[in-house]
C-alpha positions, -999 to +999 in steps of 0.1 A: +333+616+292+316+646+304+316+663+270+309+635+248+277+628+269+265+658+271+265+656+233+252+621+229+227+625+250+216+658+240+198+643+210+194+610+221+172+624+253+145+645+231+148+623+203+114+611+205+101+646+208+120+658+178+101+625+154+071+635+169+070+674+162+094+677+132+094+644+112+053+636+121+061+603+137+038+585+157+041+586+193+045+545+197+062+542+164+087+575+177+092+551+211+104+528+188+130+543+170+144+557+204+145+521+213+164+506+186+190+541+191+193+535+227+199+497+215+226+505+191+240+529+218+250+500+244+249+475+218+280+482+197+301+496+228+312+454+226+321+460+185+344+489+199+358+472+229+367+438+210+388+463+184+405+480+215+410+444+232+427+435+198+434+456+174+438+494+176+437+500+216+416+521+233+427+554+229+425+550+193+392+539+192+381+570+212+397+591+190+380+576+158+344+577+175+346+607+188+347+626+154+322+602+138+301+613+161+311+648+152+297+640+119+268+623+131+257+651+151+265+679+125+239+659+104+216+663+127+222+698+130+216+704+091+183+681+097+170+708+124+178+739+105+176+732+068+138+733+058+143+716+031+152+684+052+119+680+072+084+672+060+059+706+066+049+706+104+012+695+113-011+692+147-001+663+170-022+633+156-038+646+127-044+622+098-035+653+071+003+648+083+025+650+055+054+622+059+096+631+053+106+620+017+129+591+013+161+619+010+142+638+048+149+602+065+181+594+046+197+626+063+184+620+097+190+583+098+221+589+088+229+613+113+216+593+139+233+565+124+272+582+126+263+599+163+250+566+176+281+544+164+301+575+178+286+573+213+291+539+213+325+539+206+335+559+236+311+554+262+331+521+277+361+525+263+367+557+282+357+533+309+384+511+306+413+535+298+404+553+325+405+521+349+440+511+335+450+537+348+451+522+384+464+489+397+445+485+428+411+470+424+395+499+452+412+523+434+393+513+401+359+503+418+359+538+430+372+551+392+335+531+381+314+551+411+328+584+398+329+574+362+296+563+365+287+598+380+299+617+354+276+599+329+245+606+349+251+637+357+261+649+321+233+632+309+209+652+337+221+683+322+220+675+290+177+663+296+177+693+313+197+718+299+200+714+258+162+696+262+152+729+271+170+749+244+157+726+217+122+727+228+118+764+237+144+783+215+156+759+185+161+724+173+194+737+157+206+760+184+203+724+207+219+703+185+247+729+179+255+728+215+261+688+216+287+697+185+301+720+206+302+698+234+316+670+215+343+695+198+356+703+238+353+669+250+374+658+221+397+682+224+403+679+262+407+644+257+437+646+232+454+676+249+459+648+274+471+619+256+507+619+269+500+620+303+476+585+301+492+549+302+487+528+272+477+496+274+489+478+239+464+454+223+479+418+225+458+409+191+422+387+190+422+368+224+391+354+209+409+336+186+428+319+216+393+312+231+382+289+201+412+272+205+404+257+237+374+243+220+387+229+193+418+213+210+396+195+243+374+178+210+402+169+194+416+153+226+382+140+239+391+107+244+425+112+260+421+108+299+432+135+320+465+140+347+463+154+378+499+166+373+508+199+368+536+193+345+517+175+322+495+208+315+511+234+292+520+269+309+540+284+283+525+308+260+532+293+222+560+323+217+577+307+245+570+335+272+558+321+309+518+329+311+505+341+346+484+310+353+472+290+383+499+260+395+466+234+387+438+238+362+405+245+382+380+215+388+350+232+367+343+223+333+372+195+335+365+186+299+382+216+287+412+205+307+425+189+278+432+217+253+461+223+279+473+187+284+506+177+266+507+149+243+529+134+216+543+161+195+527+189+208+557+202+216+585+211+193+619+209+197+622+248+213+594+243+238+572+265+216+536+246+202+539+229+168+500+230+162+479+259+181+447+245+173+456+215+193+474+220+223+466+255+238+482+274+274+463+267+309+459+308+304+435+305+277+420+274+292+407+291+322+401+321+301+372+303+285+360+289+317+356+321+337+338+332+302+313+306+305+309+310+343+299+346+342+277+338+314+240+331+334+246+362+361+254+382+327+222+374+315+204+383+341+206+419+336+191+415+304+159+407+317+168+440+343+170+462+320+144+450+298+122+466+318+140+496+324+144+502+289+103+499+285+096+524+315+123+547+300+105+555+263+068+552+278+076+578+310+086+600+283+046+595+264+033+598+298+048+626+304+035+642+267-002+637+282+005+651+320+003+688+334+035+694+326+039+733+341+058+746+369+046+778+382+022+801+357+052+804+329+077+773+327+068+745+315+083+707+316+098+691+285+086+658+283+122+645+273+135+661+307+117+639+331+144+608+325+166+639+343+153+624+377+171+589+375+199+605+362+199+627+390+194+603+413+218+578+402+249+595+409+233+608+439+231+573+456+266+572+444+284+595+454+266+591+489+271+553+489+306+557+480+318+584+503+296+572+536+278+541+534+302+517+515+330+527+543+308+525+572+302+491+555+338+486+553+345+496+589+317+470+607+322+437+586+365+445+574+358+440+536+339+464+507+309+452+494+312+429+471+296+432+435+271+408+439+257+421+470+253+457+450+235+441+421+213+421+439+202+453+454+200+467+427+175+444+410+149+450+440+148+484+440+141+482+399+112+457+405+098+483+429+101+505+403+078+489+381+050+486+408+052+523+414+049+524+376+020+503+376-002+523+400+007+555+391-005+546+355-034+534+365-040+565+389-032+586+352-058+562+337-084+569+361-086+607+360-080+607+322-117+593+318-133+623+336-115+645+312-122+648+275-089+663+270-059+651+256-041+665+284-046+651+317-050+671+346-024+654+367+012+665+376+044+651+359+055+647+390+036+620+397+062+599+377+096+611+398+091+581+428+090+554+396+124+573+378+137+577+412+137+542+425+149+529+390+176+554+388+184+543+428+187+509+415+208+516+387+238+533+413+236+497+428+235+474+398+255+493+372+287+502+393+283+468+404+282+449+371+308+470+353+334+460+387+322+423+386+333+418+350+361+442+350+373+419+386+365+391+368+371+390+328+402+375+316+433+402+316+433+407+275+393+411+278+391+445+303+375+466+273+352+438+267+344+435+305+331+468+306+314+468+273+295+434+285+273+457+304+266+479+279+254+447+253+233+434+278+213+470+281+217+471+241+199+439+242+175+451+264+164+477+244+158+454+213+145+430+233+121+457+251+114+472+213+100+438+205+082+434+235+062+462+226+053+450+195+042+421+207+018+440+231+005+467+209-004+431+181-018+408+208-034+435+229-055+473+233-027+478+260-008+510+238-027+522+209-014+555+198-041+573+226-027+561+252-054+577+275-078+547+260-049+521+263-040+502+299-001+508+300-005+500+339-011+466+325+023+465+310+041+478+338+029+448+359+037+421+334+073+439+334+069+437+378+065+398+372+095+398+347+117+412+376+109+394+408+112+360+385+148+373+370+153+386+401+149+348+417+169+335+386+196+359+401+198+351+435+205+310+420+234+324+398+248+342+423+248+317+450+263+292+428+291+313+413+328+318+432+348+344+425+380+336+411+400+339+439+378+320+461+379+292+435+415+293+434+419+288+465+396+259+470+412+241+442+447+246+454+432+231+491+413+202+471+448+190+448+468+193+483+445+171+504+445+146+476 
């Protein structure tokens, strides 16, 4: 995880730099393309998970992404070294700029292309394999702190460490060290493959899901039992499913996909038609699907706005006082290094002091919801900070006629801070909830839901901004003459009204063992 990070992110960090200076991108239109990376990135982590979850497993699909991102990455290299590949440099937002050739974007789209699908490939996967590893559910909570940790901190060294090698030594010489990166993580990984436990696919359990559908409308008009042994608990190959004793009480209608009716059954026990009568597994499969489904979309609308204050810190930063002391000097793609700094700070602090101390006074760890919910106040914060620090940036940038405004970087680290506090509550958090939650033959996809959500985010953030840059003067591509403070308090209204869309999914939803239990105490007192 370290290594492949560390690669990933050590173009995916400066990226917008890189269009800026080498390809003679637009700033806004560079923000975009980062965007739609970063959306591809935690977007088709789910495409990888659902061919772990069925198909190849997940140390397979590892494997197989990590050299395609080996590929994708070697492009890039070729891209930073090879004249030939890049259009001839010009000044920062002159209108002489000569644009890249069809074949100049081919080759680095296509590079981007291979070390995006790569990333995504791995990033939740290793997730999962790692978690399999362990049978107690503290054991793996814990697993998701650390593993979580390792991304941020690879990822702060990479924004730190290759950022500063590709924008003070080379372009090449940085994007050589994520190959290099990716060629030790890779091999690290396989020079361990006998010691891990394998998890076997079980094939598509999404085929099972659609089962359930079809079978309750088939069955619509049949009345339900309140017998257990009218409901089917056998898997169709014959093999005893691990299943409650009762169907739950929510979403009764799909209660009959498991009910038993006149040759449903065959002569062995087995299912004579699978698109008709399906197990009580898959049954309540589908319903804790649909259950999650509303708190699952509530991080969408979190990250949204993360995703925003991600690519425009990074132009903020391009127009700041970027120096530190009389001779170093900031890369503008390193200040994203203070959330990832102090993500797996909060962490590892919350997970070796404050989560036991919480343990200790009230006899039970905190429980997922709790973490996100924090989680989403701390980003809504966030964007306030954002809002009047812009407009502070604003302000002095009309007494200057400079480009360059005479006002520390620094000024963004409280903004990245809180929103990389809030991610150490709400990301740990959400990967455990749907990990504790997801059906058994979904755990890659449990952990890869988090990553779609932020992979919507970004596309959903992407066209956000177009929106604003058609409708409004909020980011033209000066954005000293632009009100970006504006934006960051639309995105502050976004959050505190997901945030209250939140709090309703979560008080309404019951964790599975809760539910269990109450149904079990409803069928007895009946």
């Amino acid at each position: 995880m370290a290594g492949l990070t560390l690669a990933g992110q050590g173009w995916m960090n400066n990226l917008i730099v890189y269009m800026i200076g080498e390809y003679n991108v637009k700033s806004i239109d560079a923000a975009q393309i980062w965007n739609v990376v970063n959306g591809c990135v935690t977007m088709f982590p789910i495409l990888g998970a659902i061919i772990a979850d069925s198909f190849l497993g997940c140390f397979s699909v590892i494997w197989i992404s990590s050299l395609i991102s080996l590929l994708g990455i070697v492009l890039l290299v070729l891209s930073a070294t090879l004249d030939s590949l890049r259009p001839p440099p010009c000044d920062n937002g002159s209108n002489l700029c000569i644009p890249p050739s069809k074949l100049q974007f081919a080759v680095v789209y296509l590079g981007m292309t291979f070390a995006t699908i790569g990333a995504a490939g791995t990033r939740f996967t290793l997730g999962t394999m790692g978690a399999d590893q362990f049978n107690n559910p503290k054991h793996q909570g814990s697993f998701f702190n650390w593993f979580i940790s390792t991304l941020y901190i690879s990822s702060a060294i990479s924004s730190t460490v290759i950022v500063y090698v590709e924008d003070n030594v080379s372009w090449g010489l940085g994007f050589g060290l994520c190959a290099v990166a990716n060629v030790v993580g890779f091999a690290v990984f396989m020079f361990g493959s006998r010691f891990y436990h394998h998890v076997r696919p079980q094939g598509s359990p999404f085929t099972g899901l659609a089962r359930v559908v079809v079978a309750a409308i088939r069955k619509r008009k049949i009345l339900l039992s309140l017998k257990s042994e009218d409901d089917y608990h056998r898997a169709h190959d014959g093999e005893a499913t691990m299943v409650a004793s009762t169907p739950t009480t929510t979403f009764k209608f799909l209660n009959r996909a498991a009910l038993k009716t006149e040759g449903d059954i065959g002569p062995d026990g087995s299912i004579t038609n699978l698109w008709k009568l399906c197990t009580l597994q898959q049954v309540e499969d589908l319903k804790t699907l649909i259950k999650l489904f509303p708190l699952w979309s509530t991080g969408i609308f979190l990250s949204t706005p993360l995703a925003i204050q991600s690519s425009l810190a990074t132009l903020q930063a391009l127009t700041m006082d970027r120096h530190l002391g009389p001779h170093f000097k900031i890369p503008p793609g390193s200040m994203l290094v203070f959330i990832m700094v102090s993500a797996p700070l909060t962490i590892i602090l919350l997970d070796q002091f404050l989560y036991p101390a919480w343990q200790k006074i009230t006899g039970r760890f905190p429980p997922p919801l709790q973490r996100i919910g924090i989680g989403h106040v701390l980003c809504v914060l966030s964007m306030a900070v954002s809002a009047v620090v812009e407009f502070r940036r604003l302000k002095t940038a009309q007494d200057v006629s400079n480009s360059i405004v005479p006002m520390s970087v620094f000024w963004l680290v409280p903004q990245l801070a809180l929103a990389g506090i809030g991610e150490a509550f709400h990301f740990p958090g959400n990967t455990a909830l749907f990990y504790q939650e997801f059906p058994a033959a979904l755990k890659s996809t449990a952990t890869a839901m988090v990553a779609m959500f932020i992979g919507i985010a970004y596309y959903l953030s992407t066209a956000l901004v177009g929106v604003v840059r058609r409708a409004t003067g909020w980011l033209p591509n000066d954005i000293n003459q632009g009100r970006m403070d504006h934006v960051y308090w639309v995105l502050f209204v976004v959050g505190v009204v997901n945030f209250g869309y939140y709090l309703v999914c979560a008080w309404l939803y019951k964790y599975q063992g809760q539910e269990n239990v109450a149904d079990q105490s409803s069928t007895s007192n009946k």
